[in-house]
C-alpha positions in Angstrom: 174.5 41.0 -182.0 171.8 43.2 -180.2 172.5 44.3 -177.1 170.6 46.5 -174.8 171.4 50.2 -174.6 170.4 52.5 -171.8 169.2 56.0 -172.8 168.2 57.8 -169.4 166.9 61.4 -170.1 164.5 60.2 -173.1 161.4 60.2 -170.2 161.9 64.0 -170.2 161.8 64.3 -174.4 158.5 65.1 -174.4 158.7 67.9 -171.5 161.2 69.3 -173.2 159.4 69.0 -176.6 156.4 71.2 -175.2 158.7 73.8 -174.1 161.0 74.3 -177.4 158.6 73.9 -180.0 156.1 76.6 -178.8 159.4 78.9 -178.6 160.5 78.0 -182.2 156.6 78.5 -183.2 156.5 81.5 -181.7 159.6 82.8 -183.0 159.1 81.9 -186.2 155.7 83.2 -186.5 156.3 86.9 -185.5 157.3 87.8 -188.7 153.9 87.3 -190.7 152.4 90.1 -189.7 150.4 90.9 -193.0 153.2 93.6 -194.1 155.9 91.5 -195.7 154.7 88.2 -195.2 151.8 86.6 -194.2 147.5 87.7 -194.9 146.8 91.6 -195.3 144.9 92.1 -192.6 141.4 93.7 -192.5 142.5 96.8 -190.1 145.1 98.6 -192.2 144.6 101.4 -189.8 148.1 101.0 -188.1 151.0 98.6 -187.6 149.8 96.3 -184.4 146.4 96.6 -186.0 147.4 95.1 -189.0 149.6 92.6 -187.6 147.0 91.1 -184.9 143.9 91.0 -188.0 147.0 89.2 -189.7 147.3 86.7 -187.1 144.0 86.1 -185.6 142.8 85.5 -189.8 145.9 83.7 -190.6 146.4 81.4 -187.6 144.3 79.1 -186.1 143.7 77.8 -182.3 146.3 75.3 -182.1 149.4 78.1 -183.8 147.8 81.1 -182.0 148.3 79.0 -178.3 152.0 77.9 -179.1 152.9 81.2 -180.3 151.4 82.8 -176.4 153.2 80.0 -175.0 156.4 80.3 -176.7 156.3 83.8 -176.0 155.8 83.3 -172.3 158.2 80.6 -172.4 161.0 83.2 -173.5 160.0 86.0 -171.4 162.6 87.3 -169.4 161.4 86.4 -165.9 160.7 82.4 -167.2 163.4 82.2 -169.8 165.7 80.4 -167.2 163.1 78.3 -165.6 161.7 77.1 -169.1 163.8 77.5 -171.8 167.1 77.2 -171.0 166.5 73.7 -168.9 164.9 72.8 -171.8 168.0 73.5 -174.0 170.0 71.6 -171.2 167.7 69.0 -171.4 167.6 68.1 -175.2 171.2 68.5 -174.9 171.7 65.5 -172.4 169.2 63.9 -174.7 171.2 64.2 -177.9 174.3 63.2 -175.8 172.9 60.1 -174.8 172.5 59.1 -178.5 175.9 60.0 -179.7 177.3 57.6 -176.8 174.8 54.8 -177.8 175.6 55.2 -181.6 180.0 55.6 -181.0 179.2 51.4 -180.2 176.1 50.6 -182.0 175.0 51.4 -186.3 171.3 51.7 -185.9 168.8 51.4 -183.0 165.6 49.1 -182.4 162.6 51.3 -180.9 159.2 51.4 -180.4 157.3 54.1 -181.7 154.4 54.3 -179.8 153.3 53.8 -176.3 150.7 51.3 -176.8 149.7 48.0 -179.4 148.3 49.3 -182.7 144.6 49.4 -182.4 142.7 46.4 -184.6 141.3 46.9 -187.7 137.6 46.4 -186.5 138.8 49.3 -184.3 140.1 51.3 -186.6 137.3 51.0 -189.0 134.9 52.3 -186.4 
């Protein structure tokens, strides 16, 4: 029988998405600093030295902008305002699935916004 199920905070899974993920990045990525883990950087001439030719060699564009996020994110001044809504969020996220799943075995979704493009399109 399929019936319909209502999951109200999923509109704000993405929001919350671009907040937590540049804070786990971010965390994550301060260890490789070119001393235990990570690329020796050029500049062995002192600790931050090494640590920022580290990064700047070993991350690109895209890792280098979610780690400053992330770390402005957690920042004391914003950790309230960004993070920890965020964690509040996801939370009434993943409670909205444990309700739906305590009456229902699997869920039908879509998993994109839009139609798949054609092949003529795709081939392009």
């Amino acid at each position: 029988q399929i019936e319909p199920v209502s999951l109200p905070h999923t509109d704000m899974a993405v929001p919350c998405y671009s907040v937590l993920n540049p804070c786990e990045v971010a965390s994550n990525m301060a260890r490789y600093d070119g001393v235990e883990f990570g690329l020796p950087g050029e500049d062995l001439s002192y600790t931050e030295a090494m640590a920022a030719s580290s990064r700047s060699h070993g991350f690109n564009d895209v890792v280098r902008g979610r780690i400053l996020a992330g770390n402005y994110f957690l920042l004391r001044s914003h950790y309230d305002q960004y993070f920890l809504q965020a964690l509040k969020i996801r939370r009434l996220i993943q409670n909205d699935f444990i309700e739906a799943f305590k009456v229902n075995d699997f869920l039908v979704t879509p998993v994109t916004l839009s139609d798949a493009p054609s092949f003529e399109e795709f081939s392009q």
